[in-house]
Steps between C-alpha positions, in 0.01 A plus 500: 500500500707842396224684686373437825218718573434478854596821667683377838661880528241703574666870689745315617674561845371866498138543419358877410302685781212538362396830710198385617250773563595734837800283528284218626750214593270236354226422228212271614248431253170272529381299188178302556435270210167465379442163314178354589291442218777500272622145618531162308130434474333296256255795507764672363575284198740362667656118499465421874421656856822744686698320730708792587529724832176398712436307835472162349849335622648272158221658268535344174289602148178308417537491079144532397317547858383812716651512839233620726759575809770656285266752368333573842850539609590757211105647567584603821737704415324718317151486740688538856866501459517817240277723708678450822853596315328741358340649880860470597697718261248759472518562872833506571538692145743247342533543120450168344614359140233228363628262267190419373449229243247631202228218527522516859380860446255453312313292719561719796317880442424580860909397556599721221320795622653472853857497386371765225358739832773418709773645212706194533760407180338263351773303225449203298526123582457377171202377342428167692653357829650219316861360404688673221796243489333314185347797296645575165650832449219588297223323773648719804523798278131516377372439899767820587281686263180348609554594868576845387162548370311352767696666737383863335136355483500463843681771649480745236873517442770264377715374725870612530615271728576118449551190671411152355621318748458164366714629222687309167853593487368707202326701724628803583682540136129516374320734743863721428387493113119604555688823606229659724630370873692698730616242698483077467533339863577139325830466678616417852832607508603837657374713771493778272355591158731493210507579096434209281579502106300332219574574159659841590214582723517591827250361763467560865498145738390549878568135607221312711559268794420183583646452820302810687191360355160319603534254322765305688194416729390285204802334463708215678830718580229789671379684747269294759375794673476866428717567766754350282417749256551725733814422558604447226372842357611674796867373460508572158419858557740540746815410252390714267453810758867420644599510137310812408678664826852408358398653176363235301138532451355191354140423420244238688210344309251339735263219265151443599195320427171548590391106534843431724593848703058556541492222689437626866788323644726625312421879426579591821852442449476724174332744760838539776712546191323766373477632876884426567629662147265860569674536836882566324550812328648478137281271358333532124212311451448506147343337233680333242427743203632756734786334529596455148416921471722542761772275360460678123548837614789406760681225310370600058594217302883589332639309217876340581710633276669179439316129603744217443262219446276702211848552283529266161808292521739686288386840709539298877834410387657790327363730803656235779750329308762742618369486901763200512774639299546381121291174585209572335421102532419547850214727427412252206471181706261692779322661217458125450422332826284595730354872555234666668355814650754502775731540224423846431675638796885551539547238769266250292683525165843512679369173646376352146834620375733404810359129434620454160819655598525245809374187324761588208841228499806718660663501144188759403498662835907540451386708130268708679803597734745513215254716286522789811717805474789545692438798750695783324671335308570561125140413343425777747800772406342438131175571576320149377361384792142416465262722656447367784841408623596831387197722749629230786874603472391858452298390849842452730692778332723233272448708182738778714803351634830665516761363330603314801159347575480365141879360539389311826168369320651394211817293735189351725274386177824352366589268777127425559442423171819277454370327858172380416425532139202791485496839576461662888162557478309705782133658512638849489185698634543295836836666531731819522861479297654423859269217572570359133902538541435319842320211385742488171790408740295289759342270195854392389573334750192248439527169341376436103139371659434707733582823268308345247195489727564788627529706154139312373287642788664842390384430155168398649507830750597716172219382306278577760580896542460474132157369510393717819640837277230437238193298696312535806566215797 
């Protein structure tokens, strides 16, 4: 696979601030999904009965067949468990997000005009709570499009939110391509929102959670009480607050649903968090399209200047074949194994790079180290040094030695040379002319292996400052 497309990167040891609102040291946003009526039903024109998120411990489908206690189970939800969420957040003024599934709208008006009154975000949840995984591209696209209209049929607007949930992995590249979302939740994996690009198109993603969510009381590894959820909330909010206080803000979705966090056992537990959270100061309580307006106006979407991993094979290699100098075939063989996403920064090409160089026999690591300059030395005094090694001599002053510098330089690269075969090669910018001099005279007295390990992690050091000069780490 030359490109692996997984993004396992992300910001990377130093995430943005994202300058919450009044400096607040922590997002916490509620999301209550809405899915009943919107289930696997064969009401619904669907194959089988849902088996998915409700009381029933081992549920499986029934192909063909009704399933009178699943659908009481998803029914109450919508007759007890929505208006008691709904009692809640509107007294204790908690914006909510819906992710509201289209058919399950449409069979709920007196629902839809709550959320409507209440001014809660309500975003899409596709067209039917079903699984994606199977759909063709062309299957999940059309129901995209479909929940989009009955969406605007029942609220009077489109949606610009999304979150399938059940999602294909062609999911979020489609509901990028309708164009008309700004944000897609259909991703777990940061505690902040982040710029996504499809086809040269930007698109917001506010990653969900499914670890601060109801739905673990519907599932074997779960919560068994809602002070568990509690807990588990309340520790989770806690992090992020210490975090925040450090300065780095981060973002907590809470997931609800109204058949599973309704129940009266358990909403009390929803209840102290909400209680617990109002009592610290610095605390945005947003909903999610907030969020992403927030996020756009802090954090606009800007174009690298140079991505690795979008560049032809000729272009990677004549902009990085030089990084390792005059071994272009190290930027041809990781052109040709393995890169991703992570590869895009200056410590993740360096690594892509560094491998080849490393897995390489020491007869092609010797040429790399033969192919180096020596430091002021006559390549230098003629002025054909390549531009690189020329800015990193310029770096430590070795472009303006006095004649008795450049007589010391040139007796040192001599004997070193003679010694071990290669050049004395050093990461300049890590050093002063002094420090070079010094390490000159302390690396001769090495033996041929050592030196020769000791002059590739140089070339592996040098390549790096390279990279880091022209890409962001």
């Amino acid at each position: 696979m030359p490109y692996y497309p997984r993004n396992m990167h992300g910001y990377g040891q130093h995430p943005p601030n994202p300058r919450w609102p009044n400096d607040a040291y922590v997002a916490v946003q509620f999301v209550l999904n809405y899915e009943e009526g919107g289930e696997n039903n064969i009401l619904h024109g669907d194959a089988a009965s849902e088996a998915f998120l409700s009381e029933i411990v081992g549920a499986a489908q029934w192909p063909g067949l009704r399933h009178w206690n699943m659908e009481s189970i998803y029914e109450y939800g919508a007759r007890a468990g929505f208006w008691r969420l709904h009692r809640l957040f509107t007294e204790k003024n908690i914006p909510v997000t819906i992710y509201a599934v289209a058919t399950a709208l449409m069979r709920s008006p007196a629902q839809v005009n709550a959320m409507i009154d209440a001014g809660w975000e309500i975003a899409s949840h596709g067209y039917k709570w079903v699984e994606h995984k199977d759909m063709s591209e062309e299957v999940e696209s059309q129901q995209i499009n479909e929940a989009i209209r009955l969406h605007t049929l029942a609220i009077g607007q489109r949606p610009t939110g999304w979150y399938t949930g059940r999602c294909s992995v062609n999911t979020v590249n489609l509901v990028s391509e309708e164009g008309g979302f700004e944000y897609i939740s259909d991703t777990y994996d940061d505690d902040l929102p982040y710029w996504y690009e499809y086809k040269d198109k930007a698109q917001l993603i506010i990653p969900y959670t499914l670890d601060a969510n109801d739905m673990r009381f519907a599932t074997p590894q779960g919560f068994n009480c809602g002070e568990q959820f509690y807990t588990y909330l309340k520790d989770s909010f806690d992090s992020l607050y210490e975090e925040g206080k450090k300065g780095s803000p981060k973002m907590m979705t809470i997931g609800l649903h109204c058949r599973l966090i309704g129940r009266p056992g358990r909403i009390a537990s929803l209840v102290r968090f909400i209680d617990y959270i109002k009592n610290h100061e610095k605390v945005w309580i947003p909903t999610r399209i907030d969020i992403a307006r927030h996020w756009k106006k802090t954090y606009p979407y800007v174009k690298p200047d140079l991505i690795p991993t979008k560049l032809d094979r000729k272009t990677f290699v004549d902009r990085f074949g030089s990084i390792f100098e005059h071994s272009s075939w190290i930027a041809e063989r990781a052109f040709d194994a393995e890169l991703a996403p992570a590869s895009n920064t200056a410590s993740g090409l360096h690594f892509a790079l560094r491998t080849q160089f490393r897995a390489a026999s020491d007869n092609d690591r010797l040429k790399v180290l033969v192919a180096h300059p020596d430091l002021a030395g006559k390549l230098a005094a003629a002025k054909i040094l390549t531009a690189e090694s020329t800015n990193e001599q310029a770096s430590a002053g070795l472009d303006m030695l006095t004649n008795e510098e450049r007589m010391i330089f040139t007796e040192l690269n001599d004997k070193y040379t003679k010694k071990f075969g290669f050049p004395f090669i050093i990461a300049v910018k890590d050093n002063t002319k002094a420090s070079i001099l010094e390490a000159f005279k302390r690396r001769l007295e090495n033996d041929r292996e050592t030196e020769f390990q000791t002059a590739c992690a140089q070339v592996e050091r040098i390549a790096y400052l390279r990279l880091k000069a022209i890409l962001p780490d």
